[in-house]
C-alpha positions as CSV (number, residue, x, y, z in Angstrom):
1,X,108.2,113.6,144.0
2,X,105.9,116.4,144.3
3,X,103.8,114.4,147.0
4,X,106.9,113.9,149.1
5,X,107.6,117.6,148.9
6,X,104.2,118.4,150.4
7,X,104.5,115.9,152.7
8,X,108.1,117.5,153.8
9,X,106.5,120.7,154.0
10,X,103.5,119.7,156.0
11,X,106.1,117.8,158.2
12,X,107.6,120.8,159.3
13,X,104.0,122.6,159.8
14,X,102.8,120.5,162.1
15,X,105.8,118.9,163.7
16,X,105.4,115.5,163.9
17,X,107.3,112.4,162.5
18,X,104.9,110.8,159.6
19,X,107.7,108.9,157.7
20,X,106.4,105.4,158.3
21,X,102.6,106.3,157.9
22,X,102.4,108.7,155.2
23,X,100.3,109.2,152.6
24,X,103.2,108.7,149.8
25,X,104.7,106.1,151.5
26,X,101.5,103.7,151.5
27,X,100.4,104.1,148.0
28,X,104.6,103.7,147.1
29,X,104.3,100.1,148.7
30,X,100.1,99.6,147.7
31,X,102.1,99.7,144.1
32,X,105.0,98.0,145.1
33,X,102.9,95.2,146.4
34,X,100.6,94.6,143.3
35,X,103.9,94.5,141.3
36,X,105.4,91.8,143.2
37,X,102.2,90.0,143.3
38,X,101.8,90.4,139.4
39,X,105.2,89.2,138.7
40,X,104.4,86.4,141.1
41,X,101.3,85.3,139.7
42,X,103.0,85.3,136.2
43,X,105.5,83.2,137.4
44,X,103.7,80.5,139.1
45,X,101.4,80.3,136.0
46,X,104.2,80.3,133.5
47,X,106.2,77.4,135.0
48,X,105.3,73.9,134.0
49,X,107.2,71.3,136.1
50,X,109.1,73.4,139.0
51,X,112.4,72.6,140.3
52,X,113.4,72.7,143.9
53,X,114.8,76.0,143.4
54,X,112.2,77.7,141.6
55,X,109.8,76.8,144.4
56,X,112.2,78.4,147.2
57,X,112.5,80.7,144.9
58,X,108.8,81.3,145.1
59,X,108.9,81.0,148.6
60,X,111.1,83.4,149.2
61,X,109.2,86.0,147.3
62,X,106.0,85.1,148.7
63,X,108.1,86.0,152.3
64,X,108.5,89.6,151.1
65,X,105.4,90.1,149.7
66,X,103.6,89.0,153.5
67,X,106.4,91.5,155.0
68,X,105.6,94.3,152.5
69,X,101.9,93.5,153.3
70,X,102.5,93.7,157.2
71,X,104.2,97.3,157.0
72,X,101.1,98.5,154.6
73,X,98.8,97.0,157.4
74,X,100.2,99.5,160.0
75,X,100.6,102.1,157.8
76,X,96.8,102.1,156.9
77,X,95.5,101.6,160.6
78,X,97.1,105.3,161.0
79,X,95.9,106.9,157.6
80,X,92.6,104.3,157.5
81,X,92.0,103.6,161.5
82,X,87.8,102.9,161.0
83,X,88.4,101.2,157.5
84,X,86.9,97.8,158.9
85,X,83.9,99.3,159.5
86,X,82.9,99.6,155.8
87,X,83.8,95.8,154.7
88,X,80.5,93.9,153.5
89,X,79.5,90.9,155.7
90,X,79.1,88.8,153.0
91,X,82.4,89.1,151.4
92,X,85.7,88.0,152.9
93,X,87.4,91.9,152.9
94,X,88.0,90.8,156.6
95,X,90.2,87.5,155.6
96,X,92.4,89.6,153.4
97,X,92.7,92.8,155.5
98,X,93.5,90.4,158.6
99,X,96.9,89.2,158.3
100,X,96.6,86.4,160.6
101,X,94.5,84.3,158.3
102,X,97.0,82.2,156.7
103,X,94.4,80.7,154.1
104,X,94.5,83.3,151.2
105,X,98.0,83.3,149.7
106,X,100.4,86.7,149.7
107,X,99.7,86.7,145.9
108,X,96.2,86.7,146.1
109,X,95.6,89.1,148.8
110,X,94.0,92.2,148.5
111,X,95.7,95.9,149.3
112,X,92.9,97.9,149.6
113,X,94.1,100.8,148.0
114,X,91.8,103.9,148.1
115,X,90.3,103.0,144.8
116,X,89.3,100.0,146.0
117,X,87.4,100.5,149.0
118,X,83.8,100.5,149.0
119,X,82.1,103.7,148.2
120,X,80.2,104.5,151.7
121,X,83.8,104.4,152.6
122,X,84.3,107.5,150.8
123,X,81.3,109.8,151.6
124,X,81.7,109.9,154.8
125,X,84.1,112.1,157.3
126,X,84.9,108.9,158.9
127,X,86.3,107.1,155.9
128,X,88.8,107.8,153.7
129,X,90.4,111.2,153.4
130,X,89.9,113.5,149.9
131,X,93.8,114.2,150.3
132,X,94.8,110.1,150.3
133,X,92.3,109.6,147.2
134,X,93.5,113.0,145.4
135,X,97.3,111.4,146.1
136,X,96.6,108.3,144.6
137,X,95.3,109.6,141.5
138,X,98.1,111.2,141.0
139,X,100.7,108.4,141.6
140,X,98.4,106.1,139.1
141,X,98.2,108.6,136.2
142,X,102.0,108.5,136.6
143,X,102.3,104.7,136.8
144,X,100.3,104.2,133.6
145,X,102.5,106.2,131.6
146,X,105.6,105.1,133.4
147,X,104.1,101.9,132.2
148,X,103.5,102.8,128.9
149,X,107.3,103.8,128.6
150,X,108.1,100.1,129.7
151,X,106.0,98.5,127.0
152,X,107.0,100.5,124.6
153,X,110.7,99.8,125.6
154,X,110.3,96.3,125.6
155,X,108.3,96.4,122.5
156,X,111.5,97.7,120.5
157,X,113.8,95.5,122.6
158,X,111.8,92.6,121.5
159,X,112.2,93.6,117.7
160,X,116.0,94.5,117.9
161,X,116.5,90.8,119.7
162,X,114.0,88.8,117.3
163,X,116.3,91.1,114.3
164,X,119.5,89.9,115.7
165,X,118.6,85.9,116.3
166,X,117.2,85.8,112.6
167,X,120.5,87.7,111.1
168,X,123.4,86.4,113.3
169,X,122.1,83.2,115.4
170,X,122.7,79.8,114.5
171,X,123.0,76.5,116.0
172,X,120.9,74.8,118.8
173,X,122.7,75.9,122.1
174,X,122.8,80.0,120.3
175,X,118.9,79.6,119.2
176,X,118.0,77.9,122.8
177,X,119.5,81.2,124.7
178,X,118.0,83.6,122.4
179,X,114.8,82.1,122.4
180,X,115.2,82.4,126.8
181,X,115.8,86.0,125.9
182,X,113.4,86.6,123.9
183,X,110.6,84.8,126.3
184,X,112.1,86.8,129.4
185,X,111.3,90.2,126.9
186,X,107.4,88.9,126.5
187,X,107.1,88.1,130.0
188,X,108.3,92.0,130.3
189,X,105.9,93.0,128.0
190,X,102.9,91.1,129.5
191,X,103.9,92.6,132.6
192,X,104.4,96.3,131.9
193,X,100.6,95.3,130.0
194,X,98.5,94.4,132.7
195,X,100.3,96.9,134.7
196,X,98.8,99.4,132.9
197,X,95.3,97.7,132.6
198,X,95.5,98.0,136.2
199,X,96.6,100.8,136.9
200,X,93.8,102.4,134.5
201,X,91.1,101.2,135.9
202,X,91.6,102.7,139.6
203,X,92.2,105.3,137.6
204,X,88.6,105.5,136.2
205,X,87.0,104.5,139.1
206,X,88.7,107.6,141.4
207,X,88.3,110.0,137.8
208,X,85.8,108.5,135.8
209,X,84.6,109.4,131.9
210,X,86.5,112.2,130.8
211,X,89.0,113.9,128.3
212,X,92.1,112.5,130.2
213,X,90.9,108.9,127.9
214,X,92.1,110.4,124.7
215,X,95.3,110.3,125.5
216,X,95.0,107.3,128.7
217,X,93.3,104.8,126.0
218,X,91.8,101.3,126.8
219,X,94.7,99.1,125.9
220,X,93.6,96.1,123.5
221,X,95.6,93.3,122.4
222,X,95.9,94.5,118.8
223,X,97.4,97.8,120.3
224,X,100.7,95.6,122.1
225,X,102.5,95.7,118.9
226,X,106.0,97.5,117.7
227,X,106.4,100.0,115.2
228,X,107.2,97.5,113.0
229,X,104.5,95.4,113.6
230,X,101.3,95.1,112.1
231,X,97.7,94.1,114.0
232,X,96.8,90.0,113.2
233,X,94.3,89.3,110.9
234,X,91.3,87.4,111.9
235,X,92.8,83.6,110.1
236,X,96.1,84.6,112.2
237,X,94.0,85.4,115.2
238,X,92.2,82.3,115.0
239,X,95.1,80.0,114.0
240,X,96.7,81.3,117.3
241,X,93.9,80.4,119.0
242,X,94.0,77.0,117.9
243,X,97.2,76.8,118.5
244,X,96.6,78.3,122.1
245,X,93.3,75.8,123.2
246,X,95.9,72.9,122.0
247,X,97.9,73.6,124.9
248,X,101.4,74.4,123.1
249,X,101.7,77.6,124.4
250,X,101.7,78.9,128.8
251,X,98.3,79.6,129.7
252,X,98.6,83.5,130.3
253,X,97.9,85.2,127.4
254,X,97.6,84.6,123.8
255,X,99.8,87.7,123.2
256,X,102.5,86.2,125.2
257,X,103.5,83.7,123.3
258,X,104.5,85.5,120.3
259,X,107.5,86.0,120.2
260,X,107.8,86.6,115.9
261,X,107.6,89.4,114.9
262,X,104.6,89.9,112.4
263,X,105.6,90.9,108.7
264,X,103.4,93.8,108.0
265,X,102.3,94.5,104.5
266,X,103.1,97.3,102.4
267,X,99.4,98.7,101.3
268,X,98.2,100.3,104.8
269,X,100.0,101.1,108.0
270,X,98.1,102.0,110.8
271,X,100.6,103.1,113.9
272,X,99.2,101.8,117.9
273,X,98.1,105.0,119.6
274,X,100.8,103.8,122.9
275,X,103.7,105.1,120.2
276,X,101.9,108.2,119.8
277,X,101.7,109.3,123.3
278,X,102.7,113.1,124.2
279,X,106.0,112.8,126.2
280,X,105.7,114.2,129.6
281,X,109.1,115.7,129.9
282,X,111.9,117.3,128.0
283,X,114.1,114.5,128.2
284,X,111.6,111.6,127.7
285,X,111.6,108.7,125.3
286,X,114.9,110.6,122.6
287,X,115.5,107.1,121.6
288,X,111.0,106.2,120.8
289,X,111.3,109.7,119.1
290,X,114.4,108.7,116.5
291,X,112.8,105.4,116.1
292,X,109.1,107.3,115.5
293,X,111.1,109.4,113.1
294,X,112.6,106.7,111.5
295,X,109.4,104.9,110.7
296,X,108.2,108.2,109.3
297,X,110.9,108.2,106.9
298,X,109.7,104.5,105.9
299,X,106.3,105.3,105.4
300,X,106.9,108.6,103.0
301,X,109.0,106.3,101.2
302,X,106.1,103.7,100.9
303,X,103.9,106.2,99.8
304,X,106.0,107.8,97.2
305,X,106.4,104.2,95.9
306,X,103.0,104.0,95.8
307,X,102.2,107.0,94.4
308,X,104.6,105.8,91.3
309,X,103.2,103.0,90.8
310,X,99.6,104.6,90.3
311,X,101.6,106.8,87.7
312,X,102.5,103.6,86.2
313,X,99.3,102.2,85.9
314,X,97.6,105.1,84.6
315,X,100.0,105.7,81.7
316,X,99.6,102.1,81.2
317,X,95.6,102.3,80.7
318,X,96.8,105.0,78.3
319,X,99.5,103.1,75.8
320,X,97.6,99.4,76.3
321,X,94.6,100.3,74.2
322,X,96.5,102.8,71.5
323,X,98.6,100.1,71.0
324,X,96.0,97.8,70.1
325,X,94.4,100.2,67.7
326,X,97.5,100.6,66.2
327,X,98.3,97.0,65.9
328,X,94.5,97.3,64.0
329,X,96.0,99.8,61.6
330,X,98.6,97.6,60.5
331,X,96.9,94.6,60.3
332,X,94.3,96.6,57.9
333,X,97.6,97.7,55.8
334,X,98.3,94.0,55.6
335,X,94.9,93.1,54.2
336,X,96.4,94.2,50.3
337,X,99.3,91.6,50.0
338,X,101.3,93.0,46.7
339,X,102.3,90.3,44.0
340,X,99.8,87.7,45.0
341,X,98.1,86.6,41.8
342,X,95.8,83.6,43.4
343,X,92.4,85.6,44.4
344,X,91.7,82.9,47.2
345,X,95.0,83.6,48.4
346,X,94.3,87.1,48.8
347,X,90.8,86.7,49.9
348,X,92.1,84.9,52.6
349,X,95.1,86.7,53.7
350,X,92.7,90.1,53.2
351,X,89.9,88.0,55.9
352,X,92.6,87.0,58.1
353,X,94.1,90.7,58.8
354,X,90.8,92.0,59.1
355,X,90.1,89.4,61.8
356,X,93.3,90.6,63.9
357,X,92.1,93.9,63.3
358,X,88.7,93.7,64.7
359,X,90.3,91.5,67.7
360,X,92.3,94.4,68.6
361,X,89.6,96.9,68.1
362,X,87.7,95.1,70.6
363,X,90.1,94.1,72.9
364,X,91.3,98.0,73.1
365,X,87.3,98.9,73.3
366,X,86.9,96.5,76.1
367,X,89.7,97.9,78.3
368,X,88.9,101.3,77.8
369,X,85.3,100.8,78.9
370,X,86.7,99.0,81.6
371,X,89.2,101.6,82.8
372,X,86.9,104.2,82.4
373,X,85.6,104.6,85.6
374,X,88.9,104.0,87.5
375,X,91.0,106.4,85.4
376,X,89.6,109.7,87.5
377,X,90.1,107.7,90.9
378,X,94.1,107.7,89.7
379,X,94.0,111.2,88.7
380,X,92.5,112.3,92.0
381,X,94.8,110.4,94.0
382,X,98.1,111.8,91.8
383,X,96.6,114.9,92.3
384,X,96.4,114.6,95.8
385,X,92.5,114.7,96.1
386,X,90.3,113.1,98.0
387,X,89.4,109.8,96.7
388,X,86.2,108.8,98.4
389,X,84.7,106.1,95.7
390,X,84.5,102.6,95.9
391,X,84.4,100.3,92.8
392,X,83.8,96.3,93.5
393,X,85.0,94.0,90.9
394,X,83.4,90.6,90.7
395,X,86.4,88.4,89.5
396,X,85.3,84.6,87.5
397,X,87.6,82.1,87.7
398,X,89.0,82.2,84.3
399,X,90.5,85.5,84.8
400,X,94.0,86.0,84.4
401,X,94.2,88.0,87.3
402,X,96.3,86.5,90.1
403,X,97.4,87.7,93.7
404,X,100.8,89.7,93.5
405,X,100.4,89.5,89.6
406,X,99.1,91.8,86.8
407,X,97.3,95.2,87.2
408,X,94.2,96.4,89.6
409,X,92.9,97.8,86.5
410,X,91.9,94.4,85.3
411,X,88.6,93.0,85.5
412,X,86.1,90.6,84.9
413,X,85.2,90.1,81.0
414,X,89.1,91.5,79.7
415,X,90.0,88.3,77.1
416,X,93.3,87.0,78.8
417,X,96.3,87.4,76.3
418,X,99.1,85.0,77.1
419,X,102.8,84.7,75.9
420,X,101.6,81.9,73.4
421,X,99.2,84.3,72.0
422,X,101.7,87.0,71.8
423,X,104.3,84.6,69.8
424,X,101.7,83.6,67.4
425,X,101.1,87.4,66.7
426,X,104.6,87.7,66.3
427,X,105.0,84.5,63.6
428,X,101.6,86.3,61.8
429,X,103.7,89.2,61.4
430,X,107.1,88.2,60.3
431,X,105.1,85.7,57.9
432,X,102.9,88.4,56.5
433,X,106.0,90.6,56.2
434,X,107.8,88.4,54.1
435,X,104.4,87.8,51.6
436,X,104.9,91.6,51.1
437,X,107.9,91.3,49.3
438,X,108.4,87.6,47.9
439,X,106.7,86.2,45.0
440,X,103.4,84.9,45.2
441,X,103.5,80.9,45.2
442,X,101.0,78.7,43.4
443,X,97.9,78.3,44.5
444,X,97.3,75.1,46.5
445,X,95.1,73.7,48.9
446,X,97.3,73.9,51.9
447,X,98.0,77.1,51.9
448,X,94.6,78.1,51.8
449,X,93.8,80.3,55.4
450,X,90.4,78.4,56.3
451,X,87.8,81.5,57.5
């Protein structure tokens, strides 16, 4: 817009009629162009097995793109007249600027945007004016974040749709259609992808290095992802790739065949920098910023769970070994068993408890050792301090510790105590509870605890 005012106003300056030749109105169709030929390309390479219509339907869109081409070709003899002069012999630059060679396909044939051309073209008073490159840096800065705001659009269409087919679609015919939806959305997404990609890097070549890259990032494949999305892992990346070279999914990208959404996990969350963009206008993206604030709200929540459970854990190191030593203390008040009259008895109900009582000693030494050093790492992180220490634990195969199960406190060396354990500790005590206050029976063989 601000282009076309200048334009206007020089119009006026200078009288003359520049509609069909100005500087706006050949980088408008340069753009226009590599979009059609984009969408073009993706659709010749995403069919399989075309149908009579989809090839006229190719036809006719290869038609518009050699008609677009023609009106940029007269268009840049006015604002370009010696560009010709600067093509390199030993390319073809002539077979695509020359639209008589039928050869090359529309699709594949170069613009020759300002960017583009080769850089004796632009050092010299003959070659490309400052104004046309200084116009098309503006208009690409402005398609990459226009671009931006389409992926980013299609990125939460694609969750809302792959949201509503899991919760309210069923049957083949529903599932086929949704599935068509939802392929249409990644074709979108690739799109508005490689849009940017290109429109970035004739933005670095008229720019190059420099601060506007901090916002204007390189665009990876981990970084295509939704807010509610999380990056693949490197078995996920691979398994898509297998599944990729095995030729079940269109040969575009590997990106564009996923159409699941991936189920993030609830320890870290790390947010793509395209959702953190600074909005150009007042009115930009109201519906990204409830959805950014949304998320917010789901990660606070996260880590206030989180935070719990620490609390959790550390007043479990506290009660787990106090209430093995005092399990010790009463197995020491059991070692006196009152009325029993056989001494072997005795002896032996006397060596048992002591035996319970040194197991708990030790098991309540053990874990404290063990917790020792990760005790201050909870406090810090309650606290809200910097936790910068990192402890390795070298888990054998006989620990108890499983995936999803037990505590993080847990380590190598800790004596597993299972539920069977548990119940016999439970039988030892209602059995040594009833010795306290029944008679003592006759001594016999049998009954003797072997130590």
């Amino acid at each position: 817009l601000a282009i076309a005012k200048e334009e206007h106003a020089a119009l006026y300056a200078v009288g003359l009629n520049v509609q069909e030749s100005s500087m706006s109105y050949a980088l408008t169709l340069i753009m226009d162009i590599e979009q059609m030929q984009r969408t073009l390309g993706t659709e010749i390479q995403a069919r399989a097995q075309g149908t009579t219509f989809q090839e006229l339907n190719i036809e006719k869109q290869r038609t518009a793109i050699t008609h677009a081409l023609q009106k940029l070709r007269a268009a840049q003899k006015v604002l370009l007249p010696n560009i010709e002069e600067f093509f390199d012999p030993a390319t073809n630059d002539k077979q695509h600027y020359n639209m008589d060679d039928l050869s090359i396909k529309p699709e594949e044939r170069r613009v020759f945007a300002p960017s583009d051309l080769p850089q004796n073209a632009l050092q010299v008073p003959r070659g490309c004016p400052r104004a046309f490159l200084d116009a098309e840096e503006r208009l690409r800065e402005a398609e990459c974040r226009e671009s931006l705001r389409g992926l980013q659009h299609s990125l939460r269409l694609r969750s809302a749709a792959h949201f509503f087919t899991v919760k309210n679609v069923t049957g083949h015919n529903p599932n086929t259609r949704a599935e068509a939806m939802l392929k249409k959305i990644t074709v979108d997404i690739y799109l508005h992808k490689i849009r940017y990609r290109y429109g970035r890097a004739a933005l670095l070549r008229l720019r190059g290095h420099g601060t506007w890259e901090d916002e204007l990032q390189e665009l990876n494949e981990g970084d295509v992802r939704a807010l509610n999305e999380r990056m693949l892992t490197a078995e996920e990346e691979s398994e898509q790739e297998r599944v990729h070279q095995a030729g079940h999914f269109i040969d575009i990208d590997l990106t564009f065949a996923r159409n699941s959404v991936s189920q993030p996990g609830e320890g870290t969350r790390l947010l793509s920098w395209i959702w953190r963009m600074r909005p150009t206008g007042a009115n930009e993206s109201s519906d990204v910023q409830d959805a950014l604030k949304i998320e917010y709200c789901k990660a606070r929540a996260r880590a206030l769970r989180w935070e719990e459970e620490v609390s959790l854990l550390l007043a479990e190191t506290e009660r787990v070994p106090t209430f093995a030593r005092t399990k010790a203390e009463k197995w020491r008040s059991r070692a006196v068993v009152a009325n029993c009259e056989d001494p072997l008895l005795a002896e032996g109900y006397a060596a048992y408890a002591y035996e319970q009582a040194s197991r708990e000693e030790q098991y309540a030494d053990t874990v404290t050792k063990k917790w020792a050093q990760l005790r201050p790492l909870a406090e810090d992180f309650i606290a809200r301090r910097p936790v910068t220490a990192i402890i390795d634990f070298e888990l054998d195969e006989d620990d108890s510790l499983e995936l999803g199960g037990g505590t993080p406190f847990a380590s190598a060396g800790d004596e597993p105590r299972d539920d069977e354990e548990d119940e016999d500790e439970d039988e030892d005590d209602e059995q040594v509870d009833t010795l306290d206050t029944a008679p003592a029976p006759a001594a016999e063989p049998s009954m003797l605890v072997d130590t």
